[in-house]
Each structure stands twice: as C-alpha cells, then as structure tokens.
N, C-alpha and C positions, 0 to 999 in steps of 0.2 A: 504494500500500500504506500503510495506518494506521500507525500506532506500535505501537498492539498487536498488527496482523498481524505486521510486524518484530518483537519479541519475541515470539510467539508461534513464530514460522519461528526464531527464535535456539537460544530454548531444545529446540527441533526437531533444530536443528542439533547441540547439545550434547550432547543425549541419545544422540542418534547416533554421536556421538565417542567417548563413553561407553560405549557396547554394542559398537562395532566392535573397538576394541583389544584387549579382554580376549579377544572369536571368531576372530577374526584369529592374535591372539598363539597362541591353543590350536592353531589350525588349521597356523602353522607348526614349533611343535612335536611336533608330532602326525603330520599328513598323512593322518587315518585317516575313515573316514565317516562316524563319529559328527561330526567336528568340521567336516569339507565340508557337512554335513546342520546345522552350525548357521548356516553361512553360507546356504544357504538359508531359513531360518528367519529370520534377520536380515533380509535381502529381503524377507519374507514382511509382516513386522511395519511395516518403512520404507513400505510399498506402504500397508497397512492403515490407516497412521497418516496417509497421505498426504504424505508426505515426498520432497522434492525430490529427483530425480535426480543434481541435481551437488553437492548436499549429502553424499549418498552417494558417488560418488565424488572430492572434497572430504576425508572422513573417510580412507577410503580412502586417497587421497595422505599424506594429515599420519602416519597410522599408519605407512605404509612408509619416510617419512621419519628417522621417532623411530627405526626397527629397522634402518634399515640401515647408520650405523656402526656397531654391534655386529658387522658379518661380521668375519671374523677374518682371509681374503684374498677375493680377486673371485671365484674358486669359488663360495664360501659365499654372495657378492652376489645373484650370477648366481641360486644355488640359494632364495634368500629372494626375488628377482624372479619368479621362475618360479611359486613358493607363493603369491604373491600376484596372478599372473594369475588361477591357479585359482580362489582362493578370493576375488574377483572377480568372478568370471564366474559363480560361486554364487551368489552376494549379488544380481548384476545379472539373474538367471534368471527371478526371479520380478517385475521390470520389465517386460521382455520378454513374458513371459507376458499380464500387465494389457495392453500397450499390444497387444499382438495382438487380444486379444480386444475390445478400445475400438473398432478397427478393422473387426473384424467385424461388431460394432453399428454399427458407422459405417455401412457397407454396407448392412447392410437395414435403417437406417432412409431414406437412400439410394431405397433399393429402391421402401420404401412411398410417400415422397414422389412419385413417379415412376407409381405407380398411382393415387395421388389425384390428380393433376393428368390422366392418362388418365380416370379414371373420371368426373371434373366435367368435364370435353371433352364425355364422353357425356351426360351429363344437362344439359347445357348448346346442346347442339346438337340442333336441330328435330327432335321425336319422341322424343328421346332418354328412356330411360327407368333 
C-alpha cells in the first residue's frame, strides 16, 4: 500500500468515526426505526464508499467505548450493549448483502468459465464444431 493509499484509507477511517457516533448515539437514545434505518444507511454508504470492514467495526468498538462509562449501573451496560449489537448488525446488513451477492457473481462466472473450457474441448476435438 502507497502512502496515499494509507491516507486515503485514514481519512476513510475518520470519516467513518465521524458519521458512526452521532447514528449510533441517536440510535441508543432512541431505539426507534427511523434511527435503526440510519444505521442501515451508514452500511449503505461505508459499502459504497468502499470502506473496510474492520474499519467499520473499529469505529464501532471506539464508539461503545466512549459511551459506556456513562451507564449509570451494569443494567444500563448490559442495556447500551444490547443497543449496540442491534445497531451493529444494521450497519453490518448491508456488508452482508455486497458480499452475498460478490458470491453469487463469483458463481456464474464460475459457471461460465467451466463452459468455455467445455465448449473449446469441442471445437478443439476432431470434427468438432
């Protein structure tokens, strides 16, 4: 990786850290689906922008970190843990999604590979037409 890859990937990172806290934060005050629908959203964007996976969960970590002495006893922990599985598992939805479908591309080209070498067999073999 260059140096400008590396800060290219940095300020990647940043911006990221940037957008997650403020979604994050709203989504555990909240817990409402406007705010689980931005954590989607947020995924949406990291995915789009081509943003590293553990960059994302990275941010994610350092976020939960900042908020969780603020609980008030391990109840409240427990219950800001839980919020951040969720809104987690929003964010990471639309990862999921991409790599599924990469996968499925994977597949038929896979596939077609697999009839091109069938098909030059045939036209490669006597008579073959």
């Amino acid at each position: 990786m260059t140096g400008a890859e590396r800060s290219t990937r940095a300020a990647g990172a940043e911006r990221l850290q940037q957008d997650y806290r403020p979604a994050f934060l709203r989504y555990l005050s909240r817990r409402d689906e406007p705010s689980r629908h931005a954590g989607y959203e947020l995924g949406r964007t990291a995915v789009a922008r081509g943003e590293a996976l553990l960059d994302l969960v990275a941010a994610h970590h350092v976020t939960l970190l900042e908020v969780l002495p603020d609980a008030r006893d391990p109840g409240e922990a427990a219950s800001m843990c839980t919020a951040a599985s969720e809104f987690l598992t929003e964010v990471l939805a639309s990862f999921a999604m991409a790599s599924s479908a990469f996968a499925g591309a994977r597949q038929q080209l896979q596939e077609a590979q697999e009839e091109v070498v069938l098909l030059r067999a045939r036209l490669q073999a006597p008579g073959g037409t």
